[in-house]
Each structure stands twice: as C-alpha cells, then as structure tokens.
N, C-alpha and C positions, 0 to 999 in steps of 0.2 A: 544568466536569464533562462536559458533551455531545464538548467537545474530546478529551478523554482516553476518555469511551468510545466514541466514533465509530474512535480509534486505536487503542484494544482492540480490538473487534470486528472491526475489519480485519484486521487483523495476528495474530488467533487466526483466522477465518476463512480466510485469505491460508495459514498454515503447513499447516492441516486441508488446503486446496484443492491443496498443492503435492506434499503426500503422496501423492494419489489420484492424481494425472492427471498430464500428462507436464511437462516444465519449460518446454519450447516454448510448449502450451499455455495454463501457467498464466501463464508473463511475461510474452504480451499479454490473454489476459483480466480479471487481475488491473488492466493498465493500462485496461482499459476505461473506468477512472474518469476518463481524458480526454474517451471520449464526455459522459458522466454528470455532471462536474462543471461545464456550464455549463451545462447545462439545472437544475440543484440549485440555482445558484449565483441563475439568474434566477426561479429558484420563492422563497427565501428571501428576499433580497434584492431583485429589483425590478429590478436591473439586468442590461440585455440584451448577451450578449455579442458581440464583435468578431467581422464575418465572417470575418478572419481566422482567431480562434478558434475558429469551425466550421468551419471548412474544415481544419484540424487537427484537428479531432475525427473528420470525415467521414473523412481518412484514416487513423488506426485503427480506421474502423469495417470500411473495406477490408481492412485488416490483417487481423483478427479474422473474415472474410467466407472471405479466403483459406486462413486456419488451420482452417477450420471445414469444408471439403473442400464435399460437395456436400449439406450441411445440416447444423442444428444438432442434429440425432440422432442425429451422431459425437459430441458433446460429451455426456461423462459426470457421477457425481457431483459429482467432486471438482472439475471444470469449474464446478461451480451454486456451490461456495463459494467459486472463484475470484470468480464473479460477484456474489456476497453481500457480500465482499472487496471489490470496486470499487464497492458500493454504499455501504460504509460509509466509504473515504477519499474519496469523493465528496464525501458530508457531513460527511468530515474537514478535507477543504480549503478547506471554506466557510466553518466556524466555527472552523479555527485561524486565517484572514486576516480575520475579522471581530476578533480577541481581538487580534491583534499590531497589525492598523490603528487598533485604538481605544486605542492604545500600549501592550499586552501586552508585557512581556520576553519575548523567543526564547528564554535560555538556562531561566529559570524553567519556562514550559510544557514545552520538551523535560524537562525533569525530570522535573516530574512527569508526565508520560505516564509516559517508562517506567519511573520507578520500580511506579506505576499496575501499569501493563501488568506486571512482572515478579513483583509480590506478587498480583496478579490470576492469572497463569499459575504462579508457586510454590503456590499455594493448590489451584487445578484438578488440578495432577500429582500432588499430596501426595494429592487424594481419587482420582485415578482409581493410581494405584501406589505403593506404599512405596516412600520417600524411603532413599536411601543412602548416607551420608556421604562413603563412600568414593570414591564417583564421581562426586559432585560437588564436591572438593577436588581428584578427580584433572584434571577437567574445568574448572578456574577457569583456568588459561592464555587457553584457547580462550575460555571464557566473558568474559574480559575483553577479548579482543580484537574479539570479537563485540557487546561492550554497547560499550564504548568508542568503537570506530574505525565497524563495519559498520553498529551501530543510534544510538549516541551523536551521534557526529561529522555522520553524514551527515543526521542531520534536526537537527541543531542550525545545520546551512549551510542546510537549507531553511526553515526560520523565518527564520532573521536575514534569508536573499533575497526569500521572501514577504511580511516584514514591507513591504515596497515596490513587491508588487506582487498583480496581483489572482489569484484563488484559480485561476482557468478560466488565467489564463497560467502560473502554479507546474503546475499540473495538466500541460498539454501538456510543458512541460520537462521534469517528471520521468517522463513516458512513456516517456522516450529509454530509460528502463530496459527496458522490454518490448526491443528492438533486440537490446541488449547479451545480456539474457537469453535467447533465443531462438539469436541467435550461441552462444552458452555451452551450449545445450543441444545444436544441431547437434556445433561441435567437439571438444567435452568427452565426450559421453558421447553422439553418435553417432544423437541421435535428427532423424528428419527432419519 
C-alpha cells in the first residue's frame, strides 16, 4: 500500500508541478529524487550508498543548481510540487525495491499502482469537474496508448530491472529522464 501511494502522490504531484512551471524545469526537478533517494534509501533501510551513487546524485544536484539561474527564488509554485513529486518517488523507489527484493512480482505491483493511481485520479476529476462521456470515449485511443506504452510498459521494464537492483541505482538511471526532458522542452517548444 505505501508502494502505490508513494506513486500516487508522485505522479499526481508530478502532473499538478508540470502544469505550473516550465517542462525544462519540471524534468529535472522532478528527477531530483536521484538526489533524494539515497539519502531515503539510507534513512529506511540502513544501508549506505555507493560513492559512486553520490557522485551521481551531486551531479543532478549541479544540474538543478544550473536550472535554478542565480537562486532558488526563480523557482515558483509549480517548481515546490515538482519537488513534492521527487519526494514521494524517492520513497517510491525505496519501497518498490524493498517489495520486488523480498520477491514481489513486477508485473502484479505495476498493476496495481496504476490501476490505484487511475481510479484514485478518476475519482478526484469526477469531484473536481463533470465527467463526459463523450470525451472520454473520444479520448480512449490516446488514453490507451498513454496507459499502455507511456505509463504501463515503461514502469512495468522498471520493476522487472529493479527487481535486481538497488533503489539509489534504478533512481540514478531513470534520471536520464530529466536529460531527455529538458532536450524536449528546449527543441519542441522553444523554452530555454
């Protein structure tokens, strides 16, 4: 249960944080949970991470140093949920490699997250707006390629990979995402 709402929380905070502030932004702040999850990982758990491991942590913290221009009083709201965001897969990635190492199925837990996660956010949109049939059957293409491929697939490859490995090295790997994201926000849509 801590698993699925650690990835709730993230991932509603994460979309709240993407909307407010820029995507540059938000795709390395969000990965901040590379700083975050070894230090989580050795507060729960006991065990201290590889300097290795900080030494990739320290350079997203550079990362996030440099996005932040000349203080953290550029960074706005939607910035504080990105950081809310990195606070909770922090503690996401420490108790999804605690469930898989003590031989959890990857494909079970991806499930239920999001099944979790999308009656948890069908429930929130239903109270915050009327629900439309219309647009939501016209919108099921996309949605399925988005549950499927973008949210399905892709953390269904990150359990089965972490099932073998520790939370602080899934963490640094799927940072690469900030990278990409940032790229995507520069050439796409122009933001610097």
């Amino acid at each position: 249960i801590m698993t699925a709402a650690c990835f709730i929380a993230g991932s509603t905070a994460m979309q709240i944080g993407y909307g407010a502030t820029t995507v540059v932004n938000a795709s390395l702040l969000v990965n901040t949970a590379t700083i975050l999850t070894p230090a989580v990982a050795w507060l729960i758990t006991g065990i201290r991470p590889s300097a290795t491991v900080w030494a990739a942590a320290a350079m997203t913290l550079g990362a996030i140093r440099l996005m932040g221009g000349s203080g953290l009083s550029e960074l706005g709201w939607g910035d504080a949920m990105c950081l809310l965001s990195a606070v909770c897969f922090a503690l996401w990635f420490v108790y999804l490699g605690q469930f898989l190492q003590a031989g959890g199925d990857p494909a079970a837990i991806t499930i239920v997250q999001l099944v979790m996660a999308g009656l948890v956010c069908c429930a929130a949109g239903a109270a915050i707006e009327p629900l439309q049939w219309r647009g939501i059957v016209g919108g099921l293409p996309e949605l399925a390629v988005l549950g499927v491929l973008s949210s399905g697939l892709a953390y269904l490859l990150q359990a089965i990979a972490q099932k073998h490995t520790a939370a602080c090295v899934a963490a640094v790997i799927v940072s690469a995402e900030a990278v990409f994201g940032a790229m995507s926000g520069v050439a796409l849509l122009g933001e610097a």
